[in-house]
N, C-alpha and C positions, 0 to 999 in steps of 0.2 A: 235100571231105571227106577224112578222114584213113585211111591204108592201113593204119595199125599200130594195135594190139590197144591196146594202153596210149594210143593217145594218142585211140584212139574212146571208149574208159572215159573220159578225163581230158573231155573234152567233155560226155556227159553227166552227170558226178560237178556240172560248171559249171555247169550247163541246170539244174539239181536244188538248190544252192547259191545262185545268182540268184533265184532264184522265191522261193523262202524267205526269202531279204534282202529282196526287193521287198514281199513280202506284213508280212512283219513293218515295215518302213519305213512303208507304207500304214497302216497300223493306230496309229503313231506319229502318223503328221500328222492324222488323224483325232481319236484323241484332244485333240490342241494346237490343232484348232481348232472342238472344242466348247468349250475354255476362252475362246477367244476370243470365241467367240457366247455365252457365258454372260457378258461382261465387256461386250459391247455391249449387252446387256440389261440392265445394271448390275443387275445377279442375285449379291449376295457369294457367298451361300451354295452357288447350284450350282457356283458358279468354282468356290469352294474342292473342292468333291466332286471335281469332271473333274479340277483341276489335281492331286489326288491321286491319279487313275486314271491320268494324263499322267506323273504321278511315276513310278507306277511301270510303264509300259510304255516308257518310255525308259531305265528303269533294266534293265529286261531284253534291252533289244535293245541294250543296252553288252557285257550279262553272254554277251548270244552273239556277242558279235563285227561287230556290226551296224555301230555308232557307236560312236568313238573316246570315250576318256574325258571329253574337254576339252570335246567335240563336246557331248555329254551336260548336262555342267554347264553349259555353255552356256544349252542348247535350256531347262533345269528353270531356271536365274536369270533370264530372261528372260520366263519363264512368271509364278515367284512373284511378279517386280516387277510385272509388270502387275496381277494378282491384288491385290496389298498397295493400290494405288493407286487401287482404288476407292472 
C-alpha cells in the first residue's frame, strides 16, 4: 500500500474509474448480445429495436472514454451487417 497522500488518492480515484468502465462495458456486451439472440431467432424486428439500443449504448461509452473510436465503429458495423443479413 502506498505511504503518500496523493498517491493513496490516485488508487482509489482508479478503484472508482475501473468499476465504472467495467460496469459500463458490461452493459455494452449485454446489449450486443441481445442483438445476437434476436438474429438467431431470426426475429428482424426486435434486431432492429436492440441493435438501436446497442447503437446507442456504445456510442455512449465512446463519448466517456470507454472504447476507442475505431473500437466503436467497429463493434456497431459488425452489429448492422449481421442485422441487414437476415
Amino acid at each position: 500500500m502506498a505511504n503518500i497522500k496523493s498517491a493513496k488518492k490516485r488508487i482509489l480515484v482508479n478503484q472508482t474509474k475501473a468499476a465504472r468502465n467495467k460496469a459500463i462495458k458490461s452493459g455494452v456486451k449485454t446489449s450486443i448480445k441481445k442483438v445476437y439472440a434476436a438474429i438467431e431467432a431470426n426475429d428482424k424486428e426486435a434486431a432492429a429495436k436492440a441493435l438501436i439500443f446497442a447503437t446507442k449504448a456504445i456510442g455512449k461509452a465512446t463519448s466517456k472514454g470507454v472504447y476507442h473510436k475505431n473500437t466503436s465503429s467497429r463493434k456497431i458495423s459488425r452489429l448492422a451487417c449481421a442485422v441487414n443479413k437476415i
